[in-house]
C-alpha positions as CSV (number, residue, x, y, z in Angstrom):
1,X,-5.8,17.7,-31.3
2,X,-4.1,14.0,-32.2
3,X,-3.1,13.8,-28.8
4,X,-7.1,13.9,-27.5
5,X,-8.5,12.3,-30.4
6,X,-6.3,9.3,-29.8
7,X,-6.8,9.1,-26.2
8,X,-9.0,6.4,-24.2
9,X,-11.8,8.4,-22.6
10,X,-12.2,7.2,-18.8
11,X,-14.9,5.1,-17.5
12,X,-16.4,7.9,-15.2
13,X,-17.6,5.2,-13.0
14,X,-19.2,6.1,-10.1
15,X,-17.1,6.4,-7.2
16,X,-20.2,5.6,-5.4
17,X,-20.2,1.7,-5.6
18,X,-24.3,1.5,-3.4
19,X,-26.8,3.7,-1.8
20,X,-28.4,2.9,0.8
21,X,-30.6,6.0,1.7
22,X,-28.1,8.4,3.9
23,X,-25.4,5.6,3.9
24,X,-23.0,5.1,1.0
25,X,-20.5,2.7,-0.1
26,X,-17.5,3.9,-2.0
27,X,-15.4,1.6,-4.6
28,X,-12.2,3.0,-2.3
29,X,-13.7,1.6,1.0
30,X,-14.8,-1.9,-0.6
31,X,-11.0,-2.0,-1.8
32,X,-10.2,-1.8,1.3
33,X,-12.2,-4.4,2.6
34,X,-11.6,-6.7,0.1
35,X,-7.8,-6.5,0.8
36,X,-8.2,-6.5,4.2
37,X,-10.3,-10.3,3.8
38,X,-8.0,-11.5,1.3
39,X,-5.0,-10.8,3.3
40,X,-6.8,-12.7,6.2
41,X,-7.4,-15.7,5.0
42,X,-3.5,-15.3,2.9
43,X,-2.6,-15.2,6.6
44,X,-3.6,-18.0,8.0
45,X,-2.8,-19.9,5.6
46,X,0.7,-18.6,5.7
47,X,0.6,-19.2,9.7
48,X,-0.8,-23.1,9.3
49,X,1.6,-24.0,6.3
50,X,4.4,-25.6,8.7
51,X,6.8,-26.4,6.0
52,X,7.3,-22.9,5.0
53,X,9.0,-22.7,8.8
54,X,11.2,-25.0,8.6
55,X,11.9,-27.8,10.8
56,X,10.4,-26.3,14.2
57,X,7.2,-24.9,12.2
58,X,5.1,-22.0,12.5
59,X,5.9,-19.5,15.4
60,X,2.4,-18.7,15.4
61,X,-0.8,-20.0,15.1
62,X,-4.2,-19.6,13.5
63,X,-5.7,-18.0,16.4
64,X,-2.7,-15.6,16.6
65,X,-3.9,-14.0,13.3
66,X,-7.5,-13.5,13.9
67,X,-6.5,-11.5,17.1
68,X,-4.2,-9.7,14.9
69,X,-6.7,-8.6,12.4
70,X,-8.0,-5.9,14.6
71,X,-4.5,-4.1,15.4
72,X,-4.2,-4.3,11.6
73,X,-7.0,-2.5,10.7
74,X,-6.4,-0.4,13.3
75,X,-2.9,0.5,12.7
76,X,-3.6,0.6,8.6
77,X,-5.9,3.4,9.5
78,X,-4.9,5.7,11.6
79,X,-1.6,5.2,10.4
80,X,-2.3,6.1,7.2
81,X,-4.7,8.6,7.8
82,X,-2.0,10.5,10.1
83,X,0.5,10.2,7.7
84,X,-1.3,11.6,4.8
85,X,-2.5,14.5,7.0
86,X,1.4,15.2,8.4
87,X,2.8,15.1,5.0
88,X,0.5,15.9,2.4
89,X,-1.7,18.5,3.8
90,X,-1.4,19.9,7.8
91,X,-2.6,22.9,6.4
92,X,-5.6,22.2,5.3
93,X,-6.8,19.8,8.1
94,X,-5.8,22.5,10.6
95,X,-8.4,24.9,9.1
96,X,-11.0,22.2,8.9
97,X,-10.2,19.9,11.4
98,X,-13.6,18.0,11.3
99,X,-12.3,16.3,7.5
100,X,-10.0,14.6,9.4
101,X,-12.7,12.3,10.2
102,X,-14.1,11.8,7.0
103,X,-11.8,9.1,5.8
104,X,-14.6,7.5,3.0
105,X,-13.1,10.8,0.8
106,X,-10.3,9.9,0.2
107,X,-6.6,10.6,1.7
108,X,-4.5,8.0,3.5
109,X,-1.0,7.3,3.0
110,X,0.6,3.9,2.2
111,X,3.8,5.4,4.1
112,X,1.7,6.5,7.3
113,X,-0.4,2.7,6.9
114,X,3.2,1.3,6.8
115,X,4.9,2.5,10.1
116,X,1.2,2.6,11.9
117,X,0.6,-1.5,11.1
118,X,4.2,-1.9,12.6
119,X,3.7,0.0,15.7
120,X,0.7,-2.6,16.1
121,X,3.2,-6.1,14.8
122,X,5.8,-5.2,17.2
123,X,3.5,-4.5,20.2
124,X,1.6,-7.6,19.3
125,X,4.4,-10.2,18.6
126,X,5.8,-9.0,21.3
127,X,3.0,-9.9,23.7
128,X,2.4,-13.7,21.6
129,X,6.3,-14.6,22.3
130,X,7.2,-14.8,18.0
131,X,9.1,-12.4,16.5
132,X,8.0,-9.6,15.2
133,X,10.0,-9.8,11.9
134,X,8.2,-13.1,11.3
135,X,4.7,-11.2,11.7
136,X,6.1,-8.8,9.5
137,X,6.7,-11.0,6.5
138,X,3.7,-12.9,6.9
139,X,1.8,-10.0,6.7
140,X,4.1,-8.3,3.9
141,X,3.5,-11.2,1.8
142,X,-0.5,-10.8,2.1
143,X,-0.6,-7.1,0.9
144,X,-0.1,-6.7,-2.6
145,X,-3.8,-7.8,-3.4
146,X,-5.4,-4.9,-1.5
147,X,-2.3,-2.6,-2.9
148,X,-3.4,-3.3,-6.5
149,X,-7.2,-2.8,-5.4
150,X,-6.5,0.6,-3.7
151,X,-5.1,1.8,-7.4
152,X,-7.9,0.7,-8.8
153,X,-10.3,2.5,-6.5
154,X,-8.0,5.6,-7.1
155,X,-8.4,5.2,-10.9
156,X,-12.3,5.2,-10.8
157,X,-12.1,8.0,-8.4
158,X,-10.0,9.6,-11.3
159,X,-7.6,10.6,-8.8
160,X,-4.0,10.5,-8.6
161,X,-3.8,10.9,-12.2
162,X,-0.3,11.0,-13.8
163,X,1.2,13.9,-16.4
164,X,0.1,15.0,-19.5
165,X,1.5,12.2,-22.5
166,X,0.6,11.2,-25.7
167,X,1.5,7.4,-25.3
168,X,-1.6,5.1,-26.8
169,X,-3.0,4.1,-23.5
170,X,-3.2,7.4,-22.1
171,X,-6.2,8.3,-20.3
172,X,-8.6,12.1,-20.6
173,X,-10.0,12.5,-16.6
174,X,-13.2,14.1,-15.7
175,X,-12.0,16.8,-13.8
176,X,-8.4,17.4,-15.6
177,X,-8.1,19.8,-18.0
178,X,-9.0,17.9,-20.9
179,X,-5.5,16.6,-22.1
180,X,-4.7,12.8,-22.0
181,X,-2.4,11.7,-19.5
182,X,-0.8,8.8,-17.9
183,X,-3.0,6.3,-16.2
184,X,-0.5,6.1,-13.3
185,X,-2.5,4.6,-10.3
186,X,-2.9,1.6,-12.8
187,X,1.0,1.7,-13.5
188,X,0.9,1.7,-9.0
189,X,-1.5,-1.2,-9.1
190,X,0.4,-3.2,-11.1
191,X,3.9,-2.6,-10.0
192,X,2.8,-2.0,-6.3
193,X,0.3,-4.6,-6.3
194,X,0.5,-7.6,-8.1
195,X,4.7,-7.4,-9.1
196,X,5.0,-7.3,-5.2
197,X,2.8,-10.0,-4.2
198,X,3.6,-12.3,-7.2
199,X,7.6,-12.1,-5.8
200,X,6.8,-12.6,-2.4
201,X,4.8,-15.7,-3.4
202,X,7.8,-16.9,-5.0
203,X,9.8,-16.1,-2.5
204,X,7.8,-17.6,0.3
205,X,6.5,-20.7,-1.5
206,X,9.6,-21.9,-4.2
207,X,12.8,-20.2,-1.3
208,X,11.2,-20.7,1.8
209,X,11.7,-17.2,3.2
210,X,10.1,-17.7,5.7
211,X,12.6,-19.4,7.6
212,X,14.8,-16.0,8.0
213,X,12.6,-13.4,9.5
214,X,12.7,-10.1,8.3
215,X,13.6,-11.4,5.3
216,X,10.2,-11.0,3.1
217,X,9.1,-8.4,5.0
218,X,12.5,-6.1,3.9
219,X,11.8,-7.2,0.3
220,X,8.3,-5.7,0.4
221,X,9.3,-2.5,1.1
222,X,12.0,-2.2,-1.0
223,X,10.4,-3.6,-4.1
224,X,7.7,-1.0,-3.1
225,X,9.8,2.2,-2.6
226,X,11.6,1.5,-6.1
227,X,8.4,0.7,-7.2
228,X,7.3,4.1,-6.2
229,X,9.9,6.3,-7.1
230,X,9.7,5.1,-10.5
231,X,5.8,6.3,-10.6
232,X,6.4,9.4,-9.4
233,X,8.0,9.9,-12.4
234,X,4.6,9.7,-14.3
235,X,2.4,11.3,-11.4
236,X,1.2,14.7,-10.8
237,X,2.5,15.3,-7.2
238,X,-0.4,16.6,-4.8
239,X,-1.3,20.1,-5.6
240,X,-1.0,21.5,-2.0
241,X,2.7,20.2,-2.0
242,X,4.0,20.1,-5.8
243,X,7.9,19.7,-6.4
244,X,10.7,20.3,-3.6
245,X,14.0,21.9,-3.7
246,X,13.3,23.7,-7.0
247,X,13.0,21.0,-9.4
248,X,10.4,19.7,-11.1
249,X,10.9,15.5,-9.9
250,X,11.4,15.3,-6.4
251,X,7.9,14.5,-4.5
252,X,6.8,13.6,-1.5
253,X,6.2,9.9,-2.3
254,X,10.4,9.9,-3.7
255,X,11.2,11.4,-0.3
256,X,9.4,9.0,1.9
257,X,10.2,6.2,0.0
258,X,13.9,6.3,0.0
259,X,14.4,5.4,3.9
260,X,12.6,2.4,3.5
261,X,14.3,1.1,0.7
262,X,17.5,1.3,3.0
263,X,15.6,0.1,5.8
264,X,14.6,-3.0,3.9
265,X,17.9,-3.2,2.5
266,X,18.7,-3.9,5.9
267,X,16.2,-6.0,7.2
268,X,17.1,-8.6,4.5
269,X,20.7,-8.8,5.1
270,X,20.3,-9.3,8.3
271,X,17.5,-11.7,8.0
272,X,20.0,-14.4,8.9
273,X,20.9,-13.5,12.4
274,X,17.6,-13.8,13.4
275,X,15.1,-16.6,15.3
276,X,11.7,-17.2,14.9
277,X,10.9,-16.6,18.5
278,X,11.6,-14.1,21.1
């Protein structure tokens, strides 16, 4: 009884944001958006800032990132969609294949957006001439904003919602079974979100990181995948999928988020040996 009579009651905000007759607008799709914009414009400016390039300049220009924005979207989406439905739950997309569509409910996963958005920055740098690690770290550096804003949309959806715990900020969701738990999509957010984009900012604008492709883009994703593995600690794992090999840890996200770590490891100290251009 302490434990629920000292938790913080959630919001229960609507996880629709407007209705417009038939048509509605969730908080997770205006996250979305919002990231999408503000990595954009991040982008360009990114692309434009010369200096950051070193003494030849950018590899790319303005232009080059408007065309992009399209095989982002594209590749964020389908990636991620795919990925959540290979790994987190075939089986019940199989019996009700139309959900698949129905991506305004929910279900896409960061790993899945990951590989899909570089399919598209390797088919597309290679067709500009730049290299497609430079893409990559230009586009690493713009995502933390719409990371954090995802977690946030996952939070009002009171989704994703961590274990049980009796810590001060712990949170009772509509929909749980009435004990407090961890607020972990914000513990995401923040780690996932705005850690990550407040050290690539450093990174890019104080070290100049720019200048060794691959370089940025390898420290994303391992400053994510630690990131993650230390959440899923705190997280309920997905209830069609649970805990593997008989313990009651290892999940899904730990699983998928241990070959990138040693693939960023990798893209970083190599970052070196690489040029700007193709």
């Amino acid at each position: 009884m302490h434990q629920t009579l000292t938790a913080l009651s959630h919001p229960q905000i609507d996880p629709v944001l407007i209705s417009l007759g038939p048509l509605q607008i969730h908080w997770y799709g205006v996250a979305y958006v919002i990231g999408i914009l503000f990595g954009w414009w991040y982008a360009k400016k990114l692309a434009t800032t010369n200096h950051l390039w070193g003494d030849g300049g950018s590899p790319m220009e303005e232009i080059d990132i408007d065309d992009f924005l399209v095989w982002a979207v594209g590749g964020i989406i389908l990636g991620g969609r795919i990925g959540y439905i290979l790994f987190y739950d075939l089986a019940s997309y199989i019996e009700n294949p139309l959900n698949i569509f129905k991506v305004w409910q929910g279900g896409m996963s960061f790993h899945g957006g990951l590989a899909g958005i570089t399919v598209a920055m390797i088919l597309f740098a290679k067709r500009r001439g730049f290299s497609p690690f430079s893409l990559f770290d230009v586009i690493a550096a713009c995502c933390g904003i719409g990371l954090f804003l995802g977690r946030v949309a996952n939070f009002i959806n009171a989704e994703l919602y961590g274990k049980v715990s009796n810590v001060a900020w712990a949170v009772i969701f509509p929909g749980a079974d009435g004990q407090p738990r961890h607020p972990s999509q914000l513990y995401e957010g923040i780690l996932e979100g705005l850690v990550l984009f407040i050290l690539l900012f450093i990174l890019v604008w104080r070290f100049k990181k720019l200048r060794t492709p691959g370089f940025i883009g390898g420290a994303f994703i391992v400053e994510y995948g630690i990131s993650r593995i230390f959440v899923e600690f705190f997280r309920v794992p997905d209830k069609q999928l649970g805990y593997f090999f008989g313990t009651n840890w290892i999940t899904m996200g730990m699983m998928l988020s241990i070959p990138i770590i040693a693939l960023g490891l990798w893209a970083m100290a190599t970052a070196k040996n690489r040029t700007l251009k193709t």
